[in-house]
MDTraj code that builds the backbone (N, CA, C; nanometers):
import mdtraj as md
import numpy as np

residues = "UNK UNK UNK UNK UNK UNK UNK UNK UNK UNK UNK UNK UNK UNK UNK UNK UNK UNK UNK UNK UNK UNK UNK UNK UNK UNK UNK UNK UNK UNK UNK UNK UNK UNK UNK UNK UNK UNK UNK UNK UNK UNK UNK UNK UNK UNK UNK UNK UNK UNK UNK UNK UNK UNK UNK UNK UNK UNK UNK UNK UNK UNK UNK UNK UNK UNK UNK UNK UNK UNK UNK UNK UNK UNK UNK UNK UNK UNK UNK UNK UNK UNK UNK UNK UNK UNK UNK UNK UNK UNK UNK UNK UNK UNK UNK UNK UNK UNK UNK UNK UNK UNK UNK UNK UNK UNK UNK UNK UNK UNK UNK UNK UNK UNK UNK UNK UNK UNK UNK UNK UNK UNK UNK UNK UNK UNK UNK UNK UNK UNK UNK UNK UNK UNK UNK UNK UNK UNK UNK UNK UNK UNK UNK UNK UNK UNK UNK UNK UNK UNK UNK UNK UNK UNK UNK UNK UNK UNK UNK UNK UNK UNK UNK UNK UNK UNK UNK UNK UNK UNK UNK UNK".split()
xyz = np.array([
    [0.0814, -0.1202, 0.0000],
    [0.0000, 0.0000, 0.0000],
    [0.0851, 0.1258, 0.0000],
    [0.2296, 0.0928, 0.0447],
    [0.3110, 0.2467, 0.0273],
    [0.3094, 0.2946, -0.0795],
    [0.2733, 0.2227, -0.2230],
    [0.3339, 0.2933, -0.3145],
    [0.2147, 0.3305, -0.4256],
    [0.0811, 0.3016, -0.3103],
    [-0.0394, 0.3884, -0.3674],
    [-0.0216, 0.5463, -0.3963],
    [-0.0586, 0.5913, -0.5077],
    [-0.0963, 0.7887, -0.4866],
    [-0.2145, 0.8070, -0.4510],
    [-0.3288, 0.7174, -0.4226],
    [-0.4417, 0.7652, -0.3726],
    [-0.4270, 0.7539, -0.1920],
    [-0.4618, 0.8226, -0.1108],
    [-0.4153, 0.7724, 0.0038],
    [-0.5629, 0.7940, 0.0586],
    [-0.6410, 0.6261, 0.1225],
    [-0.7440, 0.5729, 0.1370],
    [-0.7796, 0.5909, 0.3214],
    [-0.8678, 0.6520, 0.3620],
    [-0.8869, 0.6275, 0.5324],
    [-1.0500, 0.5781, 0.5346],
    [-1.0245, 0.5229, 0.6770],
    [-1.1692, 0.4597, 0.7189],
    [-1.2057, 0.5329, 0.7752],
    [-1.3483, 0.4960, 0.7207],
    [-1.4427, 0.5857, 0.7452],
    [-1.5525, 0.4871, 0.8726],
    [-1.6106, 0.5664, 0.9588],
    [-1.7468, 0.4625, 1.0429],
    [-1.7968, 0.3662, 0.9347],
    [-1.8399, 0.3927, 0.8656],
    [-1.9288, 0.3624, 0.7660],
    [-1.8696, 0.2769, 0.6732],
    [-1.7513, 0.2914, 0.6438],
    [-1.6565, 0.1859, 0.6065],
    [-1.6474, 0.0859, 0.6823],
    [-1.5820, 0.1075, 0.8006],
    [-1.5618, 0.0528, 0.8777],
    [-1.6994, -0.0689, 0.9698],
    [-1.7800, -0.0351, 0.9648],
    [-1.8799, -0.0860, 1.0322],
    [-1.9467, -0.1947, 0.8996],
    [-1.8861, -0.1770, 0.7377],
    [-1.9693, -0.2969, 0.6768],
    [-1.8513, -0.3407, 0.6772],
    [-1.7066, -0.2826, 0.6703],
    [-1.5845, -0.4502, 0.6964],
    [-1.6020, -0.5304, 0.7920],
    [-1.6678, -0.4903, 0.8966],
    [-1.6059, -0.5636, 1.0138],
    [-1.7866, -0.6587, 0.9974],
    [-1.9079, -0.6164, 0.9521],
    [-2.0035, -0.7159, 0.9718],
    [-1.9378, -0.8349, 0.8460],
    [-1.9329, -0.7745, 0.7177],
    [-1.8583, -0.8812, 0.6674],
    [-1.7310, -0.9950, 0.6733],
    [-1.6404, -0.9296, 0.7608],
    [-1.5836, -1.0462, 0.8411],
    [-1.6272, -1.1137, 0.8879],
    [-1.7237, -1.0453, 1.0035],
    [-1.7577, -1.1281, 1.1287],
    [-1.7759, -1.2292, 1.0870],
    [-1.8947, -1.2522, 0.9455],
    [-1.9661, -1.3359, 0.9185],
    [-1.8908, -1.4492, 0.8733],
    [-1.7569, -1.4522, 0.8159],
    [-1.6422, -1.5662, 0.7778],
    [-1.5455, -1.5936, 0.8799],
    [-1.5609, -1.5087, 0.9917],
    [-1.4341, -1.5425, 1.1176],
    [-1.5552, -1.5334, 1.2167],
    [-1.5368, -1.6571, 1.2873],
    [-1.6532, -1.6557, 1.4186],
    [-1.5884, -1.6204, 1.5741],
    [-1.4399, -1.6142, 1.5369],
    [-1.4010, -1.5127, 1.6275],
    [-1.4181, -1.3570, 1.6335],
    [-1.4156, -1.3553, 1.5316],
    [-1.4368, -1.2027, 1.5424],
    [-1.6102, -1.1721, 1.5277],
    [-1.6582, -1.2658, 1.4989],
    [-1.8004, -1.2404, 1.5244],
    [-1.8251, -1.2613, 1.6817],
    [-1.7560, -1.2988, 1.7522],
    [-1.8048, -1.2763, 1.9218],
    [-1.7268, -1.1989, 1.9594],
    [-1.6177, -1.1458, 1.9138],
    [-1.5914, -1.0254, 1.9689],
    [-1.6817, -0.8914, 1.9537],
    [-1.7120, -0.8775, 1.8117],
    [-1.8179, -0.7634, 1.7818],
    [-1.9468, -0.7993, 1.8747],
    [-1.9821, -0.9093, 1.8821],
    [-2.1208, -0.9529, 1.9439],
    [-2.1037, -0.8939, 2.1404],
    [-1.9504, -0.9342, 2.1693],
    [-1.8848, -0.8723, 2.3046],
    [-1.8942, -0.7344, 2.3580],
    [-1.8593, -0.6709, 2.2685],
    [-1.7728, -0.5768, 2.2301],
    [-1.8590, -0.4063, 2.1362],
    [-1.8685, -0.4976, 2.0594],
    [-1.9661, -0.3779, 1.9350],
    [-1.8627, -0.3546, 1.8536],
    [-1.8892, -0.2323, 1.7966],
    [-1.7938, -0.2189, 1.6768],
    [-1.7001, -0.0986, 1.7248],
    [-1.5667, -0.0423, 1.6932],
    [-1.5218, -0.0105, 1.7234],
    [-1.5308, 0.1025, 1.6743],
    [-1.5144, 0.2327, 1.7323],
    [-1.5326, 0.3787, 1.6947],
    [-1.4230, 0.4904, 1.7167],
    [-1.3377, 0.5208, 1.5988],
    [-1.2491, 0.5662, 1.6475],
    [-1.2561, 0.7528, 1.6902],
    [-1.2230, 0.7330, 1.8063],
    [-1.1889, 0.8668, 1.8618],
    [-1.0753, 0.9575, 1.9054],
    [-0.9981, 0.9158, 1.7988],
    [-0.8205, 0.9971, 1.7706],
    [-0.8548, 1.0301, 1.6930],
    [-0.7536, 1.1691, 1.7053],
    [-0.7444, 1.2343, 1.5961],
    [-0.5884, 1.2765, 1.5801],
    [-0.5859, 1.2936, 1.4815],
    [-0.3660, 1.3449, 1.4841],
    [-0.3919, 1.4778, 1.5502],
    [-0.2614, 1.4522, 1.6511],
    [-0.2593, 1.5444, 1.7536],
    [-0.1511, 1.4990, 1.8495],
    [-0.0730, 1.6106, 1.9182],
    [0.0248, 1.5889, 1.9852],
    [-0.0250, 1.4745, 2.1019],
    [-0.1477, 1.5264, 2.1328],
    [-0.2194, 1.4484, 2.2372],
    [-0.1901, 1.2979, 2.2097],
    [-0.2766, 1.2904, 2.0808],
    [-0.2733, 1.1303, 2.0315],
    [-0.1478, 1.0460, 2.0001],
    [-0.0866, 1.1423, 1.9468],
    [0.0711, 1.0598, 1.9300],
    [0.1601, 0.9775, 2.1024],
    [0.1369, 1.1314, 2.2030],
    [0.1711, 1.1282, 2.3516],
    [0.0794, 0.9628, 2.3830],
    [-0.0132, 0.9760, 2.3787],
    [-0.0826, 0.8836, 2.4284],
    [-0.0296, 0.7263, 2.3718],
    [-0.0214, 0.7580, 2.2255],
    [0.0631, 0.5719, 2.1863],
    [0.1862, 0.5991, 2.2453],
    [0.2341, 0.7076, 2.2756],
    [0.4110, 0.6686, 2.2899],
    [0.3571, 0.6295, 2.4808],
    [0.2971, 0.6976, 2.5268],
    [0.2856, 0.6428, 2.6909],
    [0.2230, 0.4807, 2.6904],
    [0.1637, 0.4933, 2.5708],
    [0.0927, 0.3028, 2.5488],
    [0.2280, 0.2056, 2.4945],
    [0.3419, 0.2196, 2.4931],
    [0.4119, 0.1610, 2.4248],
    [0.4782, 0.0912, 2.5355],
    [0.4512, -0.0728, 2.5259],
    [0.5220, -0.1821, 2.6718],
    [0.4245, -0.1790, 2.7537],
    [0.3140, -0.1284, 2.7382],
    [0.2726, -0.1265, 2.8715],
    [0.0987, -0.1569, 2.8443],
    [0.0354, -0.2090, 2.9607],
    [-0.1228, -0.2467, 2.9738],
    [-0.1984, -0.0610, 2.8753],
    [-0.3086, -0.1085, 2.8642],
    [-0.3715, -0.0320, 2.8086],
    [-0.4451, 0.0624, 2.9199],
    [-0.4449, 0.0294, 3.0020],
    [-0.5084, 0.0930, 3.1621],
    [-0.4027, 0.2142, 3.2345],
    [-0.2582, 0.0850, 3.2016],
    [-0.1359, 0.1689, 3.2435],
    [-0.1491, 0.3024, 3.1595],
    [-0.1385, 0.2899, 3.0363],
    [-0.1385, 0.3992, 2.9617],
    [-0.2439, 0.5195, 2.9874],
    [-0.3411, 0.4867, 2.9782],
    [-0.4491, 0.5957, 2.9881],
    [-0.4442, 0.6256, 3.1557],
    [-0.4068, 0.5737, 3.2506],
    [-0.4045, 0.6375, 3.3875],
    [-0.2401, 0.7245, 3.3911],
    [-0.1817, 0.7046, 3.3246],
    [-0.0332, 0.8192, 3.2815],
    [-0.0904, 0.9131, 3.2166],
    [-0.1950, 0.8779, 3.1097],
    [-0.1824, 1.0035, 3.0405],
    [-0.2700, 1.0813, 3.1029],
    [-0.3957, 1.0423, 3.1535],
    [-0.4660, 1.1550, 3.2443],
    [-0.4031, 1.2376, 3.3565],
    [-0.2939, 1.1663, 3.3865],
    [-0.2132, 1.2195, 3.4929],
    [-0.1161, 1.3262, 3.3971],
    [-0.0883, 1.3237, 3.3234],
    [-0.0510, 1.4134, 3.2382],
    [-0.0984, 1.5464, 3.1982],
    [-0.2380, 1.5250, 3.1562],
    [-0.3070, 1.5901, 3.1274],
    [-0.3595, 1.6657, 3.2537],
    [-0.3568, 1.6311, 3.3506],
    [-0.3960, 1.7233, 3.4673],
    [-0.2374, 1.8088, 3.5223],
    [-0.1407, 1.7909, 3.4843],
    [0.0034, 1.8261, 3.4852],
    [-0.0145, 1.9605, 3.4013],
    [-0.0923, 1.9338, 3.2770],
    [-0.0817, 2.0498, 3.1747],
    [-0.1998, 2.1453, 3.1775],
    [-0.1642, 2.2877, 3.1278],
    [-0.3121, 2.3440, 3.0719],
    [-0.3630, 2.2885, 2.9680],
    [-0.2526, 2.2398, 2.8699],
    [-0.3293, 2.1838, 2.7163],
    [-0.1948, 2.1210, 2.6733],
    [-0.2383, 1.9773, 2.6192],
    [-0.1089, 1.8844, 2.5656],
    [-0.0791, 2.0031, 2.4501],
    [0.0137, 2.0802, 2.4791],
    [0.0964, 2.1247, 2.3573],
    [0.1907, 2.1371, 2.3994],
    [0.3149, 2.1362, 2.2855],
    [0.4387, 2.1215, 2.2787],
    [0.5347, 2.2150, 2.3770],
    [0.4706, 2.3652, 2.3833],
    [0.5736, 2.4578, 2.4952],
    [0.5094, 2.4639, 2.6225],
    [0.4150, 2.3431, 2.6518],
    [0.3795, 2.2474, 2.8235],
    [0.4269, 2.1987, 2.7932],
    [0.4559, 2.1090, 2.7507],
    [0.5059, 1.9485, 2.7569],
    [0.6293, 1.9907, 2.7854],
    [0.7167, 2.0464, 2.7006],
    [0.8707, 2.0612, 2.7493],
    [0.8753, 2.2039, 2.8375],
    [0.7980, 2.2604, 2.9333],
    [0.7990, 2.3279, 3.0448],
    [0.7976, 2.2488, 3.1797],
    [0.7359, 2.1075, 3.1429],
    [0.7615, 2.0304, 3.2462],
    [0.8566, 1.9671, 3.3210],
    [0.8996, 1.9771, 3.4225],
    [1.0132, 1.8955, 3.4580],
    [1.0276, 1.7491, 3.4730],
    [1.1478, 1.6895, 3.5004],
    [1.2059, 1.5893, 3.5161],
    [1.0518, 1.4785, 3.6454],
    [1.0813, 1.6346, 3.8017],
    [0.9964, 1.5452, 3.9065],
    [0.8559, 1.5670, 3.8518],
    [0.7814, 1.6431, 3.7845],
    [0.6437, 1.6558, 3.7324],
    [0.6050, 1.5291, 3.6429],
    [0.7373, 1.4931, 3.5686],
    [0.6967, 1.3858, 3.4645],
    [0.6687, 1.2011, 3.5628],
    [0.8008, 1.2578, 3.6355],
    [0.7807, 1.1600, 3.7205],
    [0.6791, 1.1003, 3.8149],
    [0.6097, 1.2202, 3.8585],
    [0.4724, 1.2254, 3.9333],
    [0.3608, 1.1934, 3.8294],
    [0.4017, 1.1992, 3.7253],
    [0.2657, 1.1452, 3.6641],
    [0.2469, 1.0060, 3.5954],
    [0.3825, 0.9137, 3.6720],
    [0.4575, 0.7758, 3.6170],
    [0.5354, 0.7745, 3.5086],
    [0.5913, 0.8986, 3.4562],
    [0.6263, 0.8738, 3.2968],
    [0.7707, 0.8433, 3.3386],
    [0.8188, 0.7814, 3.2529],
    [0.9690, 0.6827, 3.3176],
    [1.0576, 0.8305, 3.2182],
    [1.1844, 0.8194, 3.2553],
    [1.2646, 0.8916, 3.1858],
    [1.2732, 0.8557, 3.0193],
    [1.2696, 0.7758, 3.0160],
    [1.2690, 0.7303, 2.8556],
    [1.1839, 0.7735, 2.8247],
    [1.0169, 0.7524, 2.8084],
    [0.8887, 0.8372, 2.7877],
    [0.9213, 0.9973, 2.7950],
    [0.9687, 1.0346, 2.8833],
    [1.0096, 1.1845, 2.9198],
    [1.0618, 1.2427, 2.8222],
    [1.1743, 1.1855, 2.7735],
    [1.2589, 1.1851, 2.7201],
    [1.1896, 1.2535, 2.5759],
    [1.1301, 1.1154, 2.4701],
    [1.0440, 1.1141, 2.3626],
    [0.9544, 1.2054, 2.3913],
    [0.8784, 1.2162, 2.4565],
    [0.7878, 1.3120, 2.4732],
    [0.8456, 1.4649, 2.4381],
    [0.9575, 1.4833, 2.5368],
    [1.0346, 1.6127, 2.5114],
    [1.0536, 1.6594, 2.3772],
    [1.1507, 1.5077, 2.2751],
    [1.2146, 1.5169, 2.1661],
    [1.0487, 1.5726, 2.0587],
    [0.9633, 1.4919, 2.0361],
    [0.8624, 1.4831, 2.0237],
    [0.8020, 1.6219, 1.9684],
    [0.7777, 1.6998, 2.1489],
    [0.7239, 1.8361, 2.1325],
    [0.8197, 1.9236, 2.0362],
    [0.9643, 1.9085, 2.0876],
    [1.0704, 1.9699, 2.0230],
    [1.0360, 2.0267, 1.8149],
    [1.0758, 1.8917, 1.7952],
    [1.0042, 1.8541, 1.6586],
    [0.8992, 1.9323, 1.6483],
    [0.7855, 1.9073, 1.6607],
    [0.6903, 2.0131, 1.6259],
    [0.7169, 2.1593, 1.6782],
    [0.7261, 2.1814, 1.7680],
    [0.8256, 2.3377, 1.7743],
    [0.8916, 2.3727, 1.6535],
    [0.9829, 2.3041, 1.6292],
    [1.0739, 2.3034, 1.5884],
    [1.0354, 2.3197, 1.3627],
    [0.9388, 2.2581, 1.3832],
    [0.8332, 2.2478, 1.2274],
    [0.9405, 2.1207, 1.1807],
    [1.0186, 2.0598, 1.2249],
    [1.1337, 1.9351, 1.1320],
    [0.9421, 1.8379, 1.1233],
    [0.8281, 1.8290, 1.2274],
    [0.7361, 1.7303, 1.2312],
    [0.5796, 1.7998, 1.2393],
    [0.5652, 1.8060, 1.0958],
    [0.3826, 1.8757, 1.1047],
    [0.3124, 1.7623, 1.0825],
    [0.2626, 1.7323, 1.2046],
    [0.1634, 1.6166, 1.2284],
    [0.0298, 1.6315, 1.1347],
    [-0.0486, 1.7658, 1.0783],
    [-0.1282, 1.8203, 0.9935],
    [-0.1371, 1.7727, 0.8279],
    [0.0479, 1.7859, 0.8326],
    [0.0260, 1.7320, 0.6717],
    [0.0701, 1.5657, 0.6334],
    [0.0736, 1.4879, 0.8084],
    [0.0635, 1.3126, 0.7693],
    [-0.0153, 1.2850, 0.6573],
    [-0.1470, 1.3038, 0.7111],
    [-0.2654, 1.2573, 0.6432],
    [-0.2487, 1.2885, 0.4872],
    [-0.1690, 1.3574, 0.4566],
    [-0.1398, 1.3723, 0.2600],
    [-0.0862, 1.3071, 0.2376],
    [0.0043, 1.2397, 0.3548],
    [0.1362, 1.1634, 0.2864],
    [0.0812, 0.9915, 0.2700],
    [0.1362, 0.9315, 0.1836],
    [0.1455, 0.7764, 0.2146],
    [0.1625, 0.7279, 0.3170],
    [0.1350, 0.6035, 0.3242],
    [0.1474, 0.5145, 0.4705],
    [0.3149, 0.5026, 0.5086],
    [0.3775, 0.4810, 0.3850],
    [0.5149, 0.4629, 0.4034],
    [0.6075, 0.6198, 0.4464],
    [0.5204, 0.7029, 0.3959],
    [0.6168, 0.8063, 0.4482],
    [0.5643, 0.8847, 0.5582],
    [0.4266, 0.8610, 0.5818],
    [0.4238, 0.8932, 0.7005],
    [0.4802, 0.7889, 0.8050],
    [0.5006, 0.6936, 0.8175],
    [0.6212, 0.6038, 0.9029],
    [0.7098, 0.6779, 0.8928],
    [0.7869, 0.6881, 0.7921],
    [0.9100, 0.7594, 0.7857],
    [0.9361, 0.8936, 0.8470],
    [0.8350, 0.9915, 0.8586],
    [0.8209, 1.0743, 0.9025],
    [0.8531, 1.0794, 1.0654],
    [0.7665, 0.9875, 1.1231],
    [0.7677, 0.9991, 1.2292],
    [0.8673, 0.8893, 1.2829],
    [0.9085, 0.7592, 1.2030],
    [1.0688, 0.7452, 1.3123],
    [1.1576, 0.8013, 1.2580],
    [1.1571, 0.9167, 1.2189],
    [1.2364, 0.9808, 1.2565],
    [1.2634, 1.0412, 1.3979],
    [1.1504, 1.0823, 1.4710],
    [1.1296, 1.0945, 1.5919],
    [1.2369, 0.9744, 1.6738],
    [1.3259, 1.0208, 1.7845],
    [1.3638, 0.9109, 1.8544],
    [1.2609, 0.8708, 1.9400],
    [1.2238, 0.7694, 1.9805],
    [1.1194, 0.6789, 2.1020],
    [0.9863, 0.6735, 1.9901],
    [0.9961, 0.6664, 1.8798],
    [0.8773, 0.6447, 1.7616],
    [0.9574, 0.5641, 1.6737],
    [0.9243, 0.3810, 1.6593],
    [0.9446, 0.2777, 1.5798],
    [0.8066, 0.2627, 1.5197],
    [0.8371, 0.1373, 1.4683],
    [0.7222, 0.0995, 1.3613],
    [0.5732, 0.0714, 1.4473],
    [0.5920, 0.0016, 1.5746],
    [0.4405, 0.0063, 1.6112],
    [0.4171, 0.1707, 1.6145],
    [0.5298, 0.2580, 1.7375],
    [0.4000, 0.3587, 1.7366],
    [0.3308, 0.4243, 1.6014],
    [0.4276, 0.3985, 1.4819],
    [0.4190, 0.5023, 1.3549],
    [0.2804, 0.3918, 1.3324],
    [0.2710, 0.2655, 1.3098],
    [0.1321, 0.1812, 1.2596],
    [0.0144, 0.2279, 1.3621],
    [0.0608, 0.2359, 1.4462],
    [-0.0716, 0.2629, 1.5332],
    [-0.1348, 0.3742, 1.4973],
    [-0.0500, 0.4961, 1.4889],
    [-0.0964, 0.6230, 1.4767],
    [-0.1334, 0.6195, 1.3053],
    [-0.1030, 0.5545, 1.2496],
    [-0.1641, 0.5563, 1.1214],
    [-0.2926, 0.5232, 1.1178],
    [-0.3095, 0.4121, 1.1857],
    [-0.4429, 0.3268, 1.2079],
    [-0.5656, 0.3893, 1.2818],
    [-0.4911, 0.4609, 1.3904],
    [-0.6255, 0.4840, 1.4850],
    [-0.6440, 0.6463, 1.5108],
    [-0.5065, 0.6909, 1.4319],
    [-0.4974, 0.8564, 1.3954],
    [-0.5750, 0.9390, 1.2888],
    [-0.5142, 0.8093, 1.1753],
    [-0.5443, 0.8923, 1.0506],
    [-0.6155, 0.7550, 0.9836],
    [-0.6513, 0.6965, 1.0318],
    [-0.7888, 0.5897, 0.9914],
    [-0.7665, 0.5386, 0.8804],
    [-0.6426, 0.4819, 0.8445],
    [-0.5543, 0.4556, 0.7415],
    [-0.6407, 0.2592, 0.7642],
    [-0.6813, 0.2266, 0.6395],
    [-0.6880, 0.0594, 0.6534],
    [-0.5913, 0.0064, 0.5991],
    [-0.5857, -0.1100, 0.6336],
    [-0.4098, -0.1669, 0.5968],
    [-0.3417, -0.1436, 0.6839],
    [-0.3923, -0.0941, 0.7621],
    [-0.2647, -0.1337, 0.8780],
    [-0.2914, -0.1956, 1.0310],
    [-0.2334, -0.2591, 1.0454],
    [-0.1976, -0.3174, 1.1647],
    [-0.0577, -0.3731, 1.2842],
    [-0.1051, -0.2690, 1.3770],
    [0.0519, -0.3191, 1.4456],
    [0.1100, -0.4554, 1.4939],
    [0.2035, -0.5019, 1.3814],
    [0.2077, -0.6832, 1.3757],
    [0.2898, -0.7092, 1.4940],
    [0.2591, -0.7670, 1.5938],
    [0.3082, -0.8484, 1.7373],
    [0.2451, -0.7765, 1.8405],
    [0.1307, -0.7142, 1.8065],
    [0.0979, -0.6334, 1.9328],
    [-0.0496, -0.7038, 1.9913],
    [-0.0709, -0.7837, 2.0927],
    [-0.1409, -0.8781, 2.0956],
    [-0.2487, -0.7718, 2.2050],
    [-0.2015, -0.6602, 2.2746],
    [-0.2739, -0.6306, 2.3397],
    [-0.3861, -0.4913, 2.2156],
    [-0.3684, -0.5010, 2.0850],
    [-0.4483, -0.4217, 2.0732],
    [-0.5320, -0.4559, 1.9435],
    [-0.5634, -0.6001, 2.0399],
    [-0.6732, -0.6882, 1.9268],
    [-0.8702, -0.6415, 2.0244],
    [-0.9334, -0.7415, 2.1094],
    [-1.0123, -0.6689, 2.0920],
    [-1.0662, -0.5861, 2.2434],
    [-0.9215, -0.4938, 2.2924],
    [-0.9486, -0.4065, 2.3476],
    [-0.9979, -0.2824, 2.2914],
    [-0.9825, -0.2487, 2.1656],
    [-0.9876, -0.1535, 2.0640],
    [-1.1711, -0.1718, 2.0579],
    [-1.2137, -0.2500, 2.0757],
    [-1.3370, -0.2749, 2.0801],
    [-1.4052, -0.2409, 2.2219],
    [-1.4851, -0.1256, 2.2118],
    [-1.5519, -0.0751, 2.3473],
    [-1.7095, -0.1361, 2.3519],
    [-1.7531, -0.1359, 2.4710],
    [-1.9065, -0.1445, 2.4508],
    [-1.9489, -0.0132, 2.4965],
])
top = md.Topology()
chain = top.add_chain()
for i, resn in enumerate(residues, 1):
    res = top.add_residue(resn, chain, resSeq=i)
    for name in ("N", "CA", "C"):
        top.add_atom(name, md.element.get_by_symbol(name[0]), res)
traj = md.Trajectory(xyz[None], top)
């Protein structure tokens, strides 16, 4: 799919007749939807959303979202000149390990910085928006697939070995 020029995203509506038409040939995934429901995505590209896979990266899906709310109560607004106004013990108080800290920092930097306009992913291909963003240090191929997937609603992708984000992604 990198070397499409049309660059294709899911839509609800897309999305909601792939997944009944699966269901109906995979009966696993027909009790997950039956579990579960269908999945609705509520990312959007945004420093926020990127912060949030890089705090989800190694770690439970619970872990993640109780860091990042703790984050988010740290900040007036996830943007880039908070994020790197924060210190070392602030990051720490909100569980973020130095490595996270770290990326996060580099991260905001980058967009400061304009080397990373998260705005014009969505024009780019799947392959170069990867590229784009590991460039980022503490951003490899899951976080760049994820954020393709659940950012910019890119189909075709999936983050391959990531077992925890099969059907948690699925809310009721």
């Amino acid at each position: 799919a990198s070397s499409r020029s049309r660059i294709t995203t899911l839509t609800e509506e897309k999305l909601a007749i792939a997944v009944r038409r699966l269901a109906r040939r995979d009966p696993d995934l027909c009790q997950i939807v039956q579990e579960y429901g269908n999945h609705r995505y509520g990312t959007h590209p945004s420093l926020a959303s990127l912060a949030q896979i890089i705090l989800g990266q190694q770690v439970s899906l619970a872990s993640a979202e109780a860091t990042y709310q703790r984050l988010c109560l740290a900040l007036p607004a996830v943007a880039p000149q908070h994020v790197l106004s924060l210190g070392d013990d602030v990051m720490r108080a909100c569980a973020i390990s130095r490595q996270k800290s770290r990326y996060l920092k580099l991260l905001a930097e980058a967009i400061l910085e304009g080397t990373l306009d998260l705005a014009a992913l969505s024009n780019l291909s799947d392959s170069k928006v990867a590229d784009q963003l590991m460039q980022i240090t503490g951003i490899g191929q899951w976080t760049a697939d994820v954020y393709r997937l659940m950012c910019l609603a890119r189909p075709d992708i999936w983050p391959c070995g990531d077992v925890a984000t099969g059907p948690k992604l699925f809310k009721k």
